[in-house]
TIMI-2910 file (N, C-alpha, C, CB; in pm, 1 decimal, decimal comma, always signed):
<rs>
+----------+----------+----------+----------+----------+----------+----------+----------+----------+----------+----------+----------+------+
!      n_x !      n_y !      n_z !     ca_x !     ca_y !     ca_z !      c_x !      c_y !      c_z !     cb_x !     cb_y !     cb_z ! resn !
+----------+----------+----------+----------+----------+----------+----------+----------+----------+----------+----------+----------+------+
!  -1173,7 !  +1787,9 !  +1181,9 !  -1058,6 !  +1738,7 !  +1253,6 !  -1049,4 !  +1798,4 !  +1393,0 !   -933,3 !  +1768,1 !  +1176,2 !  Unk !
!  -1104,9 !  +1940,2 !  +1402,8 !  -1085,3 !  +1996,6 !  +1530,0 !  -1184,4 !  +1902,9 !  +1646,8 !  -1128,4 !  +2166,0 !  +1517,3 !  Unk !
!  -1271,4 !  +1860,5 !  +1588,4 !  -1395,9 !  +1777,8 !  +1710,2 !  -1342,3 !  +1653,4 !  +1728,0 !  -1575,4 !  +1747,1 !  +1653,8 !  Unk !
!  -1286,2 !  +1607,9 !  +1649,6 !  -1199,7 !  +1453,1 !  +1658,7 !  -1098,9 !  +1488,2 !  +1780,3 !  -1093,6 !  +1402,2 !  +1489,5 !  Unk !
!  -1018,1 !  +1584,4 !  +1710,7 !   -886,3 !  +1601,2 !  +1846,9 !   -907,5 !  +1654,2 !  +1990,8 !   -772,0 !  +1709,3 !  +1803,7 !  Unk !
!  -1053,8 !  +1711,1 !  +1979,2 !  -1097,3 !  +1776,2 !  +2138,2 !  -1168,5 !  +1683,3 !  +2208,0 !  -1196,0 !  +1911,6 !  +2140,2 !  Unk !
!  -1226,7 !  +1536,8 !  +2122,1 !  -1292,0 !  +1450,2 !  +2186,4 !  -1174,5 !  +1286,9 !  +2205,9 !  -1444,0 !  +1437,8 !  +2090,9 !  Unk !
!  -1094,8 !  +1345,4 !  +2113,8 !   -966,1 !  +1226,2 !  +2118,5 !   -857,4 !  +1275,2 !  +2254,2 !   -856,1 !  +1230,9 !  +1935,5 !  Unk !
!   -830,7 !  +1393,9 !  +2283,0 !   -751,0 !  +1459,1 !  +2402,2 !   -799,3 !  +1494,0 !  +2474,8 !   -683,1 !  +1544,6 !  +2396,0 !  Unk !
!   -943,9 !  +1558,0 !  +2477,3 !   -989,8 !  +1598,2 !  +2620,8 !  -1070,5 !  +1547,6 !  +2677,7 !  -1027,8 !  +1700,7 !  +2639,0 !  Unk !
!  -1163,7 !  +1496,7 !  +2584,9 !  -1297,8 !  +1397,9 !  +2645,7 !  -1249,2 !  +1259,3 !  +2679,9 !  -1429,7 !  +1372,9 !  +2525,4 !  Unk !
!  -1195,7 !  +1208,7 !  +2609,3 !  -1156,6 !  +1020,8 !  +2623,3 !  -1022,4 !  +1017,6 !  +2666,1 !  -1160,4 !   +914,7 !  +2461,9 !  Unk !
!   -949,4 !  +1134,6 !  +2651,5 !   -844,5 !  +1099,8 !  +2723,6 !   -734,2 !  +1005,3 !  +2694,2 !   -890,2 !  +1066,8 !  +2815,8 !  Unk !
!   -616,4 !  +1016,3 !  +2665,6 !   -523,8 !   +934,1 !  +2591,8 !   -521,6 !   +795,0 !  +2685,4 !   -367,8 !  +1014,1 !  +2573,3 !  Unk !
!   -520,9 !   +683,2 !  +2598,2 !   -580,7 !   +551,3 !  +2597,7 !   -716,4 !   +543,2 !  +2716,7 !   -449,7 !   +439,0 !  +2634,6 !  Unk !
!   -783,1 !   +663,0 !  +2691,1 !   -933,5 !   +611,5 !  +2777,1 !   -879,3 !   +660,2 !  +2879,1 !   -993,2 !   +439,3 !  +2797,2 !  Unk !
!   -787,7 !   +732,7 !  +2952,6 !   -770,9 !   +820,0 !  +3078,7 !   -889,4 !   +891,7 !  +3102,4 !   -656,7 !   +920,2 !  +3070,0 !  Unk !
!   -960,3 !   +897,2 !  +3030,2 !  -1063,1 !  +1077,0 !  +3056,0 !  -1167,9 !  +1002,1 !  +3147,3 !  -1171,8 !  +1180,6 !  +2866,6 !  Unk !
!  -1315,7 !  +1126,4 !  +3137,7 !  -1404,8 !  +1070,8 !  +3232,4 !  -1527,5 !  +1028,2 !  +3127,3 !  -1446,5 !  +1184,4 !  +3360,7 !  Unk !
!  -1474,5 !  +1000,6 !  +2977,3 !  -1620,1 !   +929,5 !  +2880,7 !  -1535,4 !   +841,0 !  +2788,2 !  -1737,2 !  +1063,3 !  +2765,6 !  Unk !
!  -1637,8 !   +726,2 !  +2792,4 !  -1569,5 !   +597,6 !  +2696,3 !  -1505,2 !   +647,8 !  +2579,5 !  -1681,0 !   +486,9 !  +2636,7 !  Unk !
!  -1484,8 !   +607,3 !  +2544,1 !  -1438,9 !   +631,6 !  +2334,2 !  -1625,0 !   +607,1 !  +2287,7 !  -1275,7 !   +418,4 !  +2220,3 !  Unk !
!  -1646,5 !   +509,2 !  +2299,8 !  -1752,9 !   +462,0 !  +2248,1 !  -1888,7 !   +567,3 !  +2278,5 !  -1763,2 !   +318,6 !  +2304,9 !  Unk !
!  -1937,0 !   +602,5 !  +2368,8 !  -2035,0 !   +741,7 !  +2363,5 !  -1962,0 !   +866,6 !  +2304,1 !  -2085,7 !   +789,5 !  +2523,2 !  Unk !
!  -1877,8 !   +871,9 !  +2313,1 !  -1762,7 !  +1003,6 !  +2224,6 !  -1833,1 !   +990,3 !  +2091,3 !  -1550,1 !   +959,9 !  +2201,4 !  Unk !
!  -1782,1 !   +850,9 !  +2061,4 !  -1826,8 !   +880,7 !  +1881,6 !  -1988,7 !   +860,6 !  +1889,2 !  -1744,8 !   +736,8 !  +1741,9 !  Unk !
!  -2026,7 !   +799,5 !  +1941,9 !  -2155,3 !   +813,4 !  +1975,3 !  -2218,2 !   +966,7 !  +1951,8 !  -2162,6 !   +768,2 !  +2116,6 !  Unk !
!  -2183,7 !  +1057,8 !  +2018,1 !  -2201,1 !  +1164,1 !  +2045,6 !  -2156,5 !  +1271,3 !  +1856,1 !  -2100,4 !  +1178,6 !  +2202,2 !  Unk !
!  -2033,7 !  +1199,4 !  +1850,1 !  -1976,3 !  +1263,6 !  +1715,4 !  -2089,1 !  +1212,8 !  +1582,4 !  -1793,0 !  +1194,6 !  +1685,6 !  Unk !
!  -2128,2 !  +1075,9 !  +1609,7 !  -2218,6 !  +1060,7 !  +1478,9 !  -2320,8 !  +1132,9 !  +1529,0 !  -2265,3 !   +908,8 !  +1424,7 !  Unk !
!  -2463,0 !  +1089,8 !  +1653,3 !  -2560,5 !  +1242,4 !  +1654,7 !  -2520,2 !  +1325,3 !  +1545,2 !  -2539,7 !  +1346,1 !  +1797,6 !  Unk !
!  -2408,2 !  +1385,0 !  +1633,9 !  -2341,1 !  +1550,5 !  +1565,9 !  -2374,4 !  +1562,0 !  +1424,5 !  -2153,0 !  +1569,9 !  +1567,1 !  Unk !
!  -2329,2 !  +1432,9 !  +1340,4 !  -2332,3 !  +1459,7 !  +1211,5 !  -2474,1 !  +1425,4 !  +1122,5 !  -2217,8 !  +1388,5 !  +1163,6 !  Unk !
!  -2559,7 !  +1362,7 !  +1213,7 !  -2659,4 !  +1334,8 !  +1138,6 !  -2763,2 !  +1539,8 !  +1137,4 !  -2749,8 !  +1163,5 !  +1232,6 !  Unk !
!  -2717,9 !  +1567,7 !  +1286,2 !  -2800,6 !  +1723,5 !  +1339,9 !  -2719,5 !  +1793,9 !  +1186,5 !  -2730,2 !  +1822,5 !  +1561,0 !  Unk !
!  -2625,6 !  +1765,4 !  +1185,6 !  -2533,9 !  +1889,3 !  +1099,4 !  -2577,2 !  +1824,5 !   +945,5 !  -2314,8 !  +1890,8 !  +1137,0 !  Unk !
!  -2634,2 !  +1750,5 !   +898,0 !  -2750,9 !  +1695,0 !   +813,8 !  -2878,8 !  +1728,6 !   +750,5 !  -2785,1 !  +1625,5 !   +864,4 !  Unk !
!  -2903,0 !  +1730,6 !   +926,6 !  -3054,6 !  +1791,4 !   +956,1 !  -3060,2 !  +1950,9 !   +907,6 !  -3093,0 !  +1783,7 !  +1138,1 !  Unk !
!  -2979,2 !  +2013,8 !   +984,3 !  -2935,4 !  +2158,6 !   +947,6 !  -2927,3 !  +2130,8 !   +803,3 !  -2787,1 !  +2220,7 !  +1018,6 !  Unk !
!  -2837,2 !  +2087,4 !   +703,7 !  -2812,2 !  +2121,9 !   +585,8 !  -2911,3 !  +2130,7 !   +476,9 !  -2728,5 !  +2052,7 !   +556,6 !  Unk !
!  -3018,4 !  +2030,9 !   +514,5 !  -3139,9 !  +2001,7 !   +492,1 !  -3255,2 !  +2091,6 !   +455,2 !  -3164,5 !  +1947,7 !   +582,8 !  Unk !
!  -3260,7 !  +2162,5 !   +592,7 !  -3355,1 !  +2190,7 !   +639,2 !  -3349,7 !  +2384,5 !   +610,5 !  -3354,4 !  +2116,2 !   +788,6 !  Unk !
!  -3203,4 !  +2411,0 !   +570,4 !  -3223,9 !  +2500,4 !   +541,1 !  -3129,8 !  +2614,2 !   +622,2 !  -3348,2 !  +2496,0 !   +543,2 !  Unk !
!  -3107,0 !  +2564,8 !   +771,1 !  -3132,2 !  +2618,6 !   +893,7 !  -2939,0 !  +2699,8 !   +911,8 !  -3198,7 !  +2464,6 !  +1025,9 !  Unk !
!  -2877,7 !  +2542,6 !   +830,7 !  -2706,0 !  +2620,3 !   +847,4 !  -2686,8 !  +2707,5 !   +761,5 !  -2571,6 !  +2529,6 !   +824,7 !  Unk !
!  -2711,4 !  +2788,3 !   +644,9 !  -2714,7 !  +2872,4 !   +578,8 !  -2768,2 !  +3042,2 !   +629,5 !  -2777,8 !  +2806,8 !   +491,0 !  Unk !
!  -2894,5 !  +2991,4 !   +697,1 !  -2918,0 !  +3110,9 !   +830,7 !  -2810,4 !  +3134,1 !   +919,4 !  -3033,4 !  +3070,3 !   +936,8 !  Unk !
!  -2751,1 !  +2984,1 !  +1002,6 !  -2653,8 !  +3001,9 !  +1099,4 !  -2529,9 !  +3046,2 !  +1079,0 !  -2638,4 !  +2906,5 !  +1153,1 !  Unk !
!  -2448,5 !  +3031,2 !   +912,4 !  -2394,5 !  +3126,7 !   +888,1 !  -2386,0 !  +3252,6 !   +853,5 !  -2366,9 !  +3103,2 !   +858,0 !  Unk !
!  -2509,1 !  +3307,6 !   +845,0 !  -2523,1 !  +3431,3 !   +847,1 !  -2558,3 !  +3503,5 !   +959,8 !  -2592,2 !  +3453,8 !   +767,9 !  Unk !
!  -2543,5 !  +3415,4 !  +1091,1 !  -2614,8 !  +3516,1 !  +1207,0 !  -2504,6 !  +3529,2 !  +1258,9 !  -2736,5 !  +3470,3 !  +1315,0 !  Unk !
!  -2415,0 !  +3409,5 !  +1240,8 !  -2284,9 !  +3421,7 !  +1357,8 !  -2190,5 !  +3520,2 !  +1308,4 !  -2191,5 !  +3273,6 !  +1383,0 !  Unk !
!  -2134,4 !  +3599,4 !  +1385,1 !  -2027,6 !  +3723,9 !  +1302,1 !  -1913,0 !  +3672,0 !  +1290,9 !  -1995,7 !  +3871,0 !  +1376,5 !  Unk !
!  -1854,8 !  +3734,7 !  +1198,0 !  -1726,9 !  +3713,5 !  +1120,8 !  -1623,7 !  +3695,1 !  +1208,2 !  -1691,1 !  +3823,1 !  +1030,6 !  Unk !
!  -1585,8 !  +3772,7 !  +1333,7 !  -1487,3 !  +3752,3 !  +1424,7 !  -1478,6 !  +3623,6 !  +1508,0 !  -1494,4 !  +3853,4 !  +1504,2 !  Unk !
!  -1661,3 !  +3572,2 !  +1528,8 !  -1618,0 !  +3455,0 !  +1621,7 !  -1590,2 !  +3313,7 !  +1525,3 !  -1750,8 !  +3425,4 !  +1743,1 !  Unk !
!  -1648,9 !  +3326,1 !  +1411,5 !  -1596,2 !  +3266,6 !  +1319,7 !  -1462,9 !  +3200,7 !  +1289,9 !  -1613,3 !  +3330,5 !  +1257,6 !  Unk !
!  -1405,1 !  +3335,4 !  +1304,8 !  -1223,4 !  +3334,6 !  +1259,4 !  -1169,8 !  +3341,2 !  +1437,0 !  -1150,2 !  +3532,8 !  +1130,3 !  Unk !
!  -1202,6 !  +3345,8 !  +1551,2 !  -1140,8 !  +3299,2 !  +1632,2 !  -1195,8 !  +3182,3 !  +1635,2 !  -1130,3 !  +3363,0 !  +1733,7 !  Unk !
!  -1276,1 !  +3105,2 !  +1623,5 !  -1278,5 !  +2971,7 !  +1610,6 !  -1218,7 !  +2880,2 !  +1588,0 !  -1323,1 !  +2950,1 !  +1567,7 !  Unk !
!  -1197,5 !  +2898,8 !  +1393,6 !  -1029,0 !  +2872,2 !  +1356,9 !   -953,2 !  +2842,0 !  +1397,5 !   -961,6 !  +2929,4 !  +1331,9 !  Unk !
!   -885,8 !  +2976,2 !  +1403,3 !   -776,4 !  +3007,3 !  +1529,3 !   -741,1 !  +2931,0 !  +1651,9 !   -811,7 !  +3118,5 !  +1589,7 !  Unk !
!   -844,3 !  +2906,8 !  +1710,9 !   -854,3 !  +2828,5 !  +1899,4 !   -806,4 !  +2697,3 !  +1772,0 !  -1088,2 !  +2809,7 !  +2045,8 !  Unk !
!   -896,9 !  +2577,0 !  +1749,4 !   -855,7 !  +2532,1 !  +1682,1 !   -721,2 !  +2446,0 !  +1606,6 !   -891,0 !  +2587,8 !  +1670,1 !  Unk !
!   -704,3 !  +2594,0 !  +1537,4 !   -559,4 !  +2565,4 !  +1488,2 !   -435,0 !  +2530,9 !  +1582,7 !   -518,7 !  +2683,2 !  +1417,7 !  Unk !
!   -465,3 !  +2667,9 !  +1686,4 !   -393,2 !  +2664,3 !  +1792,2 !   -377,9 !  +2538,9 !  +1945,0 !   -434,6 !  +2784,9 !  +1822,1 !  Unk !
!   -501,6 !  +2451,8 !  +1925,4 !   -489,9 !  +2352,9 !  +1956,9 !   -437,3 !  +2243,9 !  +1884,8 !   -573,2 !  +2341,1 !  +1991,0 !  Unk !
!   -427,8 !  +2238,0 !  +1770,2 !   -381,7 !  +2123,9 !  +1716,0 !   -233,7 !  +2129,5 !  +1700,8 !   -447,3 !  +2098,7 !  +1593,4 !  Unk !
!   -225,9 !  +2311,7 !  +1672,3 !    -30,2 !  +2322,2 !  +1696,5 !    +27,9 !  +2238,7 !  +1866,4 !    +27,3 !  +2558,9 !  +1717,1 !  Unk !
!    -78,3 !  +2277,8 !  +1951,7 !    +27,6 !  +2213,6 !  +2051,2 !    -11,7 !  +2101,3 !  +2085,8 !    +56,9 !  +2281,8 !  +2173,0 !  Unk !
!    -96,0 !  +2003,8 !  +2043,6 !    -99,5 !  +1875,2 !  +2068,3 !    +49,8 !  +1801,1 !  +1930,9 !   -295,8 !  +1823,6 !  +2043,1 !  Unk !
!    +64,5 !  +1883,7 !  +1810,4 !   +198,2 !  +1852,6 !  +1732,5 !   +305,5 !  +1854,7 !  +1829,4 !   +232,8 !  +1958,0 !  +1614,6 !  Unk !
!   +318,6 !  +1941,8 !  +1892,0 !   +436,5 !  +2020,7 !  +1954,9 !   +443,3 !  +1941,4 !  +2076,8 !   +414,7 !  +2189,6 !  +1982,3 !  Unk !
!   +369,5 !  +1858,3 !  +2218,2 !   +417,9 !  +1834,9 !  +2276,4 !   +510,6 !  +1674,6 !  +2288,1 !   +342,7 !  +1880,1 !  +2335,7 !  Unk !
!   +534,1 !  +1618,9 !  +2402,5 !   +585,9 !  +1507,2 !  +2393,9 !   +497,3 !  +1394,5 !  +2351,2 !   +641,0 !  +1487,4 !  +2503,9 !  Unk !
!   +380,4 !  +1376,6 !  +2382,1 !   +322,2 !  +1275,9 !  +2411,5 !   +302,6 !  +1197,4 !  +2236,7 !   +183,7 !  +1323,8 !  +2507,5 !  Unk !
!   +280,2 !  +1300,6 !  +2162,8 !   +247,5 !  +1302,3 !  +1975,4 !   +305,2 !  +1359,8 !  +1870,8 !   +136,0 !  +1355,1 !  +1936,8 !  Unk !
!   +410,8 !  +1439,8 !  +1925,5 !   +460,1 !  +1490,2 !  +1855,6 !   +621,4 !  +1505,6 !  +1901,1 !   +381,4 !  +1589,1 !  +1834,2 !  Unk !
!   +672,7 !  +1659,3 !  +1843,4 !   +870,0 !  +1643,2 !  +1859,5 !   +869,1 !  +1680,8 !  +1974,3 !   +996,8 !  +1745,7 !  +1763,4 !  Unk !
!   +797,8 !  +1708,9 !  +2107,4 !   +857,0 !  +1743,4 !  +2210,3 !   +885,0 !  +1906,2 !  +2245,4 !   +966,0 !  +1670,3 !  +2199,2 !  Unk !
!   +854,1 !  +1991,8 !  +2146,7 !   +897,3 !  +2124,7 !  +2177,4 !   +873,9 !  +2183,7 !  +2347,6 !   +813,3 !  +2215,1 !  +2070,0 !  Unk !
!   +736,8 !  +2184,1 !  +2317,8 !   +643,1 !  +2212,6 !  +2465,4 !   +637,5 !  +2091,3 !  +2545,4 !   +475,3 !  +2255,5 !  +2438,9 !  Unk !
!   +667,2 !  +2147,3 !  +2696,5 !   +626,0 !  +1985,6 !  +2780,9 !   +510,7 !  +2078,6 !  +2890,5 !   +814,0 !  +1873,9 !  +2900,5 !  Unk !
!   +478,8 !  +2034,8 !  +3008,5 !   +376,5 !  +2058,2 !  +3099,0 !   +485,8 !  +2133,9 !  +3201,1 !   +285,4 !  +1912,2 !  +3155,3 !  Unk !
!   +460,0 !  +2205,3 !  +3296,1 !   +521,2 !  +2253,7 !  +3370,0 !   +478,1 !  +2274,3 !  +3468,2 !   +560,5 !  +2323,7 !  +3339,3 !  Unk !
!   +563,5 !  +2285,4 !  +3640,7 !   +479,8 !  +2272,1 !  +3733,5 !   +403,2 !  +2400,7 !  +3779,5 !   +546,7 !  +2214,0 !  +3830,0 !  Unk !
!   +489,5 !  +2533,8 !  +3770,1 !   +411,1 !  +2688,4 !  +3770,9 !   +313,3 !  +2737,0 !  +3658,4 !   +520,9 !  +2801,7 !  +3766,3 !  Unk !
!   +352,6 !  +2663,3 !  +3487,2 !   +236,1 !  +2741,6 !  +3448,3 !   +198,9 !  +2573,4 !  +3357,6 !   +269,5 !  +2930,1 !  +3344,0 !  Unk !
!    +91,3 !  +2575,9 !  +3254,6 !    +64,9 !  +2422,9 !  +3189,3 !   +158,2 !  +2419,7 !  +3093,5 !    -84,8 !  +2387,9 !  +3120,4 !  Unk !
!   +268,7 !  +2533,7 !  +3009,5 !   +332,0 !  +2488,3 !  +2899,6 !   +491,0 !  +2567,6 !  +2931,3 !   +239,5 !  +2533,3 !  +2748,6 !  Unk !
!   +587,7 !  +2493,7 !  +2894,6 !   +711,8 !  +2523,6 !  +2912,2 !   +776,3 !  +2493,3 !  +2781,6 !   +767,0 !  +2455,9 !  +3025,9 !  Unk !
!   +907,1 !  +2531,1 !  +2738,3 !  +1012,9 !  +2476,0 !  +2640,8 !  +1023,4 !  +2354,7 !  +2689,1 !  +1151,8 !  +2545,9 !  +2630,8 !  Unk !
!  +1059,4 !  +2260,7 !  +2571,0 !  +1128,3 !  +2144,0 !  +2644,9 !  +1215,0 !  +2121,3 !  +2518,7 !  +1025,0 !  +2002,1 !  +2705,4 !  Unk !
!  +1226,3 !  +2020,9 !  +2472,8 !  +1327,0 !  +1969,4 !  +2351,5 !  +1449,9 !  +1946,2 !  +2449,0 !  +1363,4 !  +2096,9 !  +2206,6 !  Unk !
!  +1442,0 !  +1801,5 !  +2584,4 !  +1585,6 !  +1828,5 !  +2596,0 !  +1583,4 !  +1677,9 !  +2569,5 !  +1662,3 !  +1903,2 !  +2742,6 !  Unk !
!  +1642,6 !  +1588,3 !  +2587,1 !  +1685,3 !  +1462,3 !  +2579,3 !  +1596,9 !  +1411,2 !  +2725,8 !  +1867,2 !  +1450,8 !  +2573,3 !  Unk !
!  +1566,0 !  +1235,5 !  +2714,7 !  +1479,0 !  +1167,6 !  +2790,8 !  +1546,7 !  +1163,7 !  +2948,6 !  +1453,6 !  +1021,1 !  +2720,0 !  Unk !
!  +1639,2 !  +1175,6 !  +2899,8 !  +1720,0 !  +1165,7 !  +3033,6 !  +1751,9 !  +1292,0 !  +3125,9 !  +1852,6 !  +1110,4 !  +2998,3 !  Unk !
!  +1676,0 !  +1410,6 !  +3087,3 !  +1665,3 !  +1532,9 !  +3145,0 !  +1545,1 !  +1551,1 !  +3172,9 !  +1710,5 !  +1631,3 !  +3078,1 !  Unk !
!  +1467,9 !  +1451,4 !  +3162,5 !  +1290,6 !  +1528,4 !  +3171,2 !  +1290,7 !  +1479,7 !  +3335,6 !  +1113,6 !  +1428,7 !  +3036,9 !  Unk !
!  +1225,4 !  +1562,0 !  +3417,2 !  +1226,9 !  +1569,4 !  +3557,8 !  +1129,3 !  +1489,2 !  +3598,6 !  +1213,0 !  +1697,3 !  +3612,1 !  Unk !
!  +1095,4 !  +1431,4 !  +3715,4 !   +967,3 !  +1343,2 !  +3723,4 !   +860,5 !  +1321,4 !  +3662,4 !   +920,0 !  +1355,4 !  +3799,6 !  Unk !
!   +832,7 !  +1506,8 !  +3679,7 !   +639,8 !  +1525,8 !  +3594,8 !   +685,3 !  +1542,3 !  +3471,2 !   +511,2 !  +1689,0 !  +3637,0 !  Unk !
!   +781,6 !  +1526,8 !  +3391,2 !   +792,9 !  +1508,7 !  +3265,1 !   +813,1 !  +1686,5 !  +3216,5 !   +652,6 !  +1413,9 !  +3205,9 !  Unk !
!   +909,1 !  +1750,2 !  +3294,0 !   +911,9 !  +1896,6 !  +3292,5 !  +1043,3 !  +1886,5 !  +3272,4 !   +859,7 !  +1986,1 !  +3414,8 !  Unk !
!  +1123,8 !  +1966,7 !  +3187,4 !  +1248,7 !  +1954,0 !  +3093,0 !  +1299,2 !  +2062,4 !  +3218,9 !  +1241,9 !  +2007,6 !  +2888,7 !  Unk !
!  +1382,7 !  +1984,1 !  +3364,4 !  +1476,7 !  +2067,6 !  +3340,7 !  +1590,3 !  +2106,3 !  +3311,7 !  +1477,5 !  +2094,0 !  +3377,0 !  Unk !
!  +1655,9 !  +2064,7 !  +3246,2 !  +1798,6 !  +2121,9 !  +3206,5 !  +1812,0 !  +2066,6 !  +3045,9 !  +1938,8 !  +2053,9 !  +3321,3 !  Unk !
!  +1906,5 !  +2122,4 !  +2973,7 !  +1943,9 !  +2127,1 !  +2876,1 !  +1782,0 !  +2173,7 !  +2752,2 !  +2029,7 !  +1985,5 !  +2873,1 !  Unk !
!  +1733,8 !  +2278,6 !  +2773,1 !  +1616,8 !  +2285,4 !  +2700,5 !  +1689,3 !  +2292,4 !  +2565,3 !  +1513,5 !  +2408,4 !  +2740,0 !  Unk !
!  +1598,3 !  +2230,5 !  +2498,4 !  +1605,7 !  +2244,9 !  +2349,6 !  +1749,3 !  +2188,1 !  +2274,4 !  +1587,8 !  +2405,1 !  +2320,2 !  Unk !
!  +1788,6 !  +2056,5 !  +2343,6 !  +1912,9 !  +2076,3 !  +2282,6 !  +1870,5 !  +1906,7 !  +2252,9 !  +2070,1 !  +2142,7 !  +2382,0 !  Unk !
!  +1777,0 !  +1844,1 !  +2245,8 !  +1731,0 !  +1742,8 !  +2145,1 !  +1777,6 !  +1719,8 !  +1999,8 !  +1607,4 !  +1764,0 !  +2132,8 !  Unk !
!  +1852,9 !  +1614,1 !  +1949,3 !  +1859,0 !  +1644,3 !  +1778,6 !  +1754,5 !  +1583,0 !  +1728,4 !  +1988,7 !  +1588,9 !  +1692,5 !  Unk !
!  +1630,7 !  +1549,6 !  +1785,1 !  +1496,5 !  +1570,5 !  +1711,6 !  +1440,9 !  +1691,2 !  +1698,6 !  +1400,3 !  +1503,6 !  +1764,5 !  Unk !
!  +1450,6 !  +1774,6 !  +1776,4 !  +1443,8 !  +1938,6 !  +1750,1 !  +1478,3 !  +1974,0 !  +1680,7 !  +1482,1 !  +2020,7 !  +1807,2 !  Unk !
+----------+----------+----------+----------+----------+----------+----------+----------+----------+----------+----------+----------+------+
</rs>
């Protein structure tokens, strides 16, 4: 799920905004799965889990997880918690549609959404 959502949000870009079709994306995602095949096969991912260490492993995860929490969390797919902001990329938001500022940056009434 994590390669779906990094090639569905960052590579292709919500409705095809990005700079690669949908269509070489999955393109690219089947390859992936026939190599990760090949590996299973061949012997080779059973080595590769044993060479890679345990920490980058579990920050892997982690990045991950932590990407998929805030693609839940912002406006575009989810309740709105986090919006974009113009000093840093993530701010509070949860305010009502009619408070979100041009670039879609909550300012006033944060968090006082009753979808929140």
């Amino acid at each position: 799920m994590g390669l779906n959502a990094y090639f569905t949000y960052q590579v292709v870009g919500i409705k095809g905004t990005g700079s690669i079709g949908y269509r070489l994306a999955l393109t690219a995602v089947f390859i992936e799965g026939w190599i990760f095949i090949i590996l299973a096969l061949t012997g080779m991912r059973h080595w590769l889990v044993k060479v890679i260490p345990a920490s980058i492993k579990l920050a892997s995860g982690v990045g991950i997880g932590l990407f998929l929490t805030l693609i839940g969390m912002s406006y575009s797919s989810g309740i709105g918690i986090i919006t974009g902001a113009v000093s840093t990329p993530l701010a509070i938001g949860g305010c009502p549609a009619e408070y979100l500022g041009r670039n879609g940056e909550c300012t006033d009434n944060i968090l006082t959404n009753p979808k929140v």
